[in-house]
Structure formats: structure tokens, C-alpha cells
N, C-alpha and C positions, 0 to 999 in steps of 0.2 A: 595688606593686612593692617588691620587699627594696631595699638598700643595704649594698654594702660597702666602707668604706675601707679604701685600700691606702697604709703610709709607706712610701715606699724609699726606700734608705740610697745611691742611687751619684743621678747624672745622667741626665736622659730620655734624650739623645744616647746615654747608653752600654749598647754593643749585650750585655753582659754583663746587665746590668739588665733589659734589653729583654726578653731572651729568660726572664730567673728571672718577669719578669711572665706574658708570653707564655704560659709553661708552666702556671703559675694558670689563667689564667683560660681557658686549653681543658680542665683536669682539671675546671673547675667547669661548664662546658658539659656535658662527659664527661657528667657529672651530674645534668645536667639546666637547670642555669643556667645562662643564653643573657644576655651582655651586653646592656641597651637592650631587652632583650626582658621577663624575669622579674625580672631584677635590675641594678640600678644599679651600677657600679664607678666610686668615684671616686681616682684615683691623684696621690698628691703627691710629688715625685722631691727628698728631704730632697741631695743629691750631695755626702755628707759634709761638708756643713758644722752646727756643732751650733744654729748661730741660726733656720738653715733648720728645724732639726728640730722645733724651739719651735714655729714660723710656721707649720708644716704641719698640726703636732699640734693647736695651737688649729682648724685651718680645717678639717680633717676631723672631729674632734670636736662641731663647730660646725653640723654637716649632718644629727646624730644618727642614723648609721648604725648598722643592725641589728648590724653587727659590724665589727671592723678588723683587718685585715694586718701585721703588725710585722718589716719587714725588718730583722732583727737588733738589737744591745745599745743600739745606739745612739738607738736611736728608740723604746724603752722608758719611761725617765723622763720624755722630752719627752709622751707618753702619758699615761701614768700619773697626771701631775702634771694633766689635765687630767680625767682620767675614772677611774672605780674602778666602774665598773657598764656601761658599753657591754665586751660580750667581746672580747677580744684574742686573736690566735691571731701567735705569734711566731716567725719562723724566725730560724735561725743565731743564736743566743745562747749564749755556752761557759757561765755558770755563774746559771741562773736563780734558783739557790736562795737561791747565796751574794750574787747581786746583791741580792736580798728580791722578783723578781716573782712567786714560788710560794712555798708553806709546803714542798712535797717536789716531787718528781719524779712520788713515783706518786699523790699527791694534793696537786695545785696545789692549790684553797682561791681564795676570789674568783675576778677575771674572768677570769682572765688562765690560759693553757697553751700549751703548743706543741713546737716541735724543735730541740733541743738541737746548737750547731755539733759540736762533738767530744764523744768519752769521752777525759776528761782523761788517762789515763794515754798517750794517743797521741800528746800532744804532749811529752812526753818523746824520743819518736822523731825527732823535726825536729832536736833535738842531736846525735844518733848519729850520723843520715845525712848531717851535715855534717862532723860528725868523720870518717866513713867514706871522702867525698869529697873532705878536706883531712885529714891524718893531724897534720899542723902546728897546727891550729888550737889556739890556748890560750884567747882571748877570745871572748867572742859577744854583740852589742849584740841585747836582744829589743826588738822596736819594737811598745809598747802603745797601744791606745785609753785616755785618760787620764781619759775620761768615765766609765768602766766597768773593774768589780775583775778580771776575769780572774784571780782569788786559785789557783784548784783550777789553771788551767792552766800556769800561773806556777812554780806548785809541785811540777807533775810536769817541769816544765823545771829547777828545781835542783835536783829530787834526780837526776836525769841527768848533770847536769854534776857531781857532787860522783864518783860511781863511775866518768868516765873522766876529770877532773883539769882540768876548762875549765870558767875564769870566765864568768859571766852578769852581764850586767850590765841589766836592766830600764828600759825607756825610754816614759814614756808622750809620747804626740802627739796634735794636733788636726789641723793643718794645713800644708800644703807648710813653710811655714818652718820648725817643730818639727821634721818631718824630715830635711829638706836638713842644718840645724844640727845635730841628733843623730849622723846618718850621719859628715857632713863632720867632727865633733869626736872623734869615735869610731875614724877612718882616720889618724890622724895618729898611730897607733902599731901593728907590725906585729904578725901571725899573728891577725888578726882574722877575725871571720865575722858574717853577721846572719841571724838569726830573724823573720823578719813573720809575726805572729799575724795569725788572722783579726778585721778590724774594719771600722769605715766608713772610716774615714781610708787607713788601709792599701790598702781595695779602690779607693775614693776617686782614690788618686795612687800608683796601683801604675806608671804610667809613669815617672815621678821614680824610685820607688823604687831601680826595675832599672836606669834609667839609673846615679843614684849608685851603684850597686854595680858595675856597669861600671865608672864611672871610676875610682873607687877600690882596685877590684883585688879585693873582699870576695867571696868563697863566700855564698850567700844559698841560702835554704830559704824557701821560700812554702808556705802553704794551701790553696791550688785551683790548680789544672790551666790556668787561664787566666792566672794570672802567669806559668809556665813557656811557654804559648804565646806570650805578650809581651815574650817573652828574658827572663826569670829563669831560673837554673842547675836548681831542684829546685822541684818541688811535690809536698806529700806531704798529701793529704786527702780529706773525702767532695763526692762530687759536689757542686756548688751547683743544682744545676735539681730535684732530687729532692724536698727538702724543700718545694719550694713547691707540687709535685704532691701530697705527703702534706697539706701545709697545705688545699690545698681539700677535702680528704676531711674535716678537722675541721670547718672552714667549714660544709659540708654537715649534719654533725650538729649545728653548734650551732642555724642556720638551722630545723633541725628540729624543736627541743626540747631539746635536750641541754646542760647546763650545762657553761662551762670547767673547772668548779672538778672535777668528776670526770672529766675525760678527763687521761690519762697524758703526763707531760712523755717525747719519745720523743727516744732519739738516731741517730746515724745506723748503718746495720749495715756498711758498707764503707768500704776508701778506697786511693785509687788514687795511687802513685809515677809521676809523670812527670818523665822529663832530659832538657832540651834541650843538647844535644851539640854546637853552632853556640857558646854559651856556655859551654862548657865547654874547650872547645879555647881560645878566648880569652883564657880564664884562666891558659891553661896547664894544668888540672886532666887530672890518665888516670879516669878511669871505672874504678873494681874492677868487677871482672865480677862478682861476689858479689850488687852492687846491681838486684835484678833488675826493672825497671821493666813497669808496664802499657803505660805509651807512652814511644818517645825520638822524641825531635823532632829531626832532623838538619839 
């Protein structure tokens, strides 16, 4: 029987996680691999904590599975640092290159490939569409994983902000307290707004997030479709359950014979604007009609 270990980056409890698993491991049935059946899955739930992510990496590495699952940037290193020859297949990671888990995109190189969170120049757009939403806004705190460079996405966010005249200000985080303090130190002067990149932290205590942003009065812009459905104002990104479907198609290859080192770092081809309008009335914010959304949450 194969083995494959899975890190994820949120909590077992959470049903967001739940489901990004979920989704694996029926694309990998799809395929032929039947849990308990042909192959072993063993899943360690890291729930953005980074000590977690250490503990997991050692214990799944430690069972010498045919291959591992990398739910995003954050459970990377804690990998890495542990294996350079079991194959890694990695989803939602913004900048595999500039982190060092690949030599390119179109040729990873060692164990390691997978699917890339964004094309950098998209997040440039999380600035616009909050400037769009708040015409006022002059500040913008981005709330980073501090674990991980997020440098390319970073960068498409201030050159954004330099062509329509609004401060960025870069804030990395680990943990509720990092955030609460970031947000709460950040509010205490007006026309602000927040950016949350996608991370473990962020998906982590995306509940706190949108809370603080409620209380505080702040415009916020999220990365997936499921902050906006948790009362966040704006989500603007690619699916999250897709890449994990794509993920066991590589699974499958590598399983088969195919090395990580020649399979293509992919990113994702779509991504979907959602506004929750229950949150936006709250704000006080009007919706330009201009903003034309996949979904509005009312």
C-alpha cells in the first residue's frame, strides 16, 4: 500500500479545511486511490500555528510516505527542513521561487512542485477595489505571514498604491495577538483600510480578522470567497478547493513515476469578486455599480 502525507495549514474542526481535504482525496479516488484501500492518507491539521507546523512536519516525515501534501507557504520550511527527497506537492504558495522551494516555475528542480496561490500581478487589484469601495481611503495596513517573503506580491501591491496615491503599509503576523495589535495600532488614525494576503495565520483567525474590522470601522479586502462569507466586506481570488483537486492529478503522476522536479509549478486560471452587502451597509459604504461581482452576499 502507497502513503501519503497531508500538512494543513488551518484546524481539523474547520469546515473550510474540511472540505480543501475532502476535495483531495475524492479527486485521488476519481483516480483510482481509494483511502485504506490502495493507499494510506495520513493528515496532520498544522491550525496555523508555526510550532505546530515543526511537530507535524517531523511526524509525517517520520512515517516515510511515498509523497506529501503542502497546504501552502507555511508548512514549506517546516518540510523542507526535514526532507529534500520524499516529493512534495504544494498548494497555495504566492512566491515558490522567491521563497527558494523551486529553481523556476517551469522547472522546479528537486522534490518539491506544485500550485501557485496567485499571479502576482492580481494582487495589485485588492488596492483598487478597495479604493473603489472607499474613494477616501489614503492608508492601507497589508497583514503578512511573517514566516514567509511574499516579496512578488508585496510588490504588485505597491506599485498599485504609488499610481492611485495610498499608503501601504506591510505588517507581518503569526498569531491572534500580532493581529489584534497590528489592526488595533493601525485604527487609531482615520481613512484607513486593510488588505489580508492569503496565509496560514490570516486563514487561521480570519474570524478576529473581520471582527476587528468591524469594530474599527476599516474597509477590508480578503482572498477567498469564504472570508466574505464570514462578514468580510470584499473577497477577491481563485477558488481554494480547486488547487487541491489539481493537486491529486500531480499526486497521481508522481505516484506513478514521474519526478517533481519536471512537472510545471501551475497557477491558478480564474478568480472570483465577491461583496457582502449586509457588511457594507454597516460601514456605511454605497457599492459603485461599476464593481461587478460573481457573487453578493445580502
Amino acid at each position: 500500500m502507497r502513503r501519503i502525507g497531508v500538512l494543513m495549514n488551518l484546524a481539523a474542526d474547520d469546515k473550510e479545511g474540511q472540505a480543501r481535504l475532502d476535495a483531495f482525496v475524492q479527486a485521488l479516488s476519481d483516480l483510482g486511490w481509494k483511502n485504506a484501500n490502495n493507499v494510506q492518507i495520513d493528515t496532520c491539521w498544522g491550525a496555523g500555528d508555526t510550532n505546530r507546523f515543526h511537530q507535524c512536519a517531523a511526524d509525517l516525515v517520520a512515517l516515510a510516505p511515498d509523497i506529501i501534501l503542502a497546504a501552502s507557504a507555511s508548512t514549506m520550511d517546516p518540510l523542507l527542513n526535514r526532507t529534500r527527497s520524499i516529493p512534495i506537492v504544494f498548494t497555495q504558495v504566492p512566491d515558490p521561487v522567491g521563497s527558494g522551494y523551486v529553481k523556476s516555475l517551469a522547472r522546479p528542480g528537486g522534490n518539491v512542485t506544485g500550485f501557485t496561490q496567485f499571479d502576482f500581478s492580481m494582487a495589485g487589484k485588492w488596492l483598487g477595489l478597495l479604493k473603489t469601495i472607499e474613494p477616501n481611503l489614503t492608508r492601507a495596513i497589508v497583514l503578512r505571514d511573517v514566516d514567509t517573503t511574499g516579496a512578488g506580491q508585496f510588490g504588485a501591491i505597491q506599485t498599485a498604491a504609488r499610481s492611485i496615491g495610498v499608503e501601504v503599509i506591510p505588517t507581518g503576523v503569526r498569531n491572534r495577538s500580532d493581529i489584534e495589535n497590528a489592526v488595533t495600532d493601525f485604527a487609531r488614525f482615520p481613512k484607513g483600510g486593510l488588505i489580508v494576503t492569503g496565509s496560514a495565520p490570516a486563514a487561521a483567525h480570519r474570524d478576529l480578522i473581520i471582527t476587528l474590522a468591524g469594530r474599527h470601522r476599516l474597509p477590508a479586502i480578503y482572498p477567498f470567497r469564504y472570508f466574505a462569507h464570514s462578514g468580510g466586506l470584499l473577497s477577491y481570488g481563485p477558488t481554494t478547493i480547486d488547487p487541491y483537486m489539481r493537486a491529486a492529478g500531480y499526486v497521481d503522476r508522481i505516484l506513478k513515476g514521474e519526478k517533481p522536479a519536471n512537472l510545471p509549478v501551475q497557477a491558478p486560471t480564474r478568480y472570483e469578486l465577491v461583496i457582502n452587502m449586509k457588511t457594507a451597509r454597516a460601514l456605511g459604504l454605497e457599492v459603485p455599480r461599476t464593481l461587478l461581482a460573481d457573487e453578493v452576499i445580502e
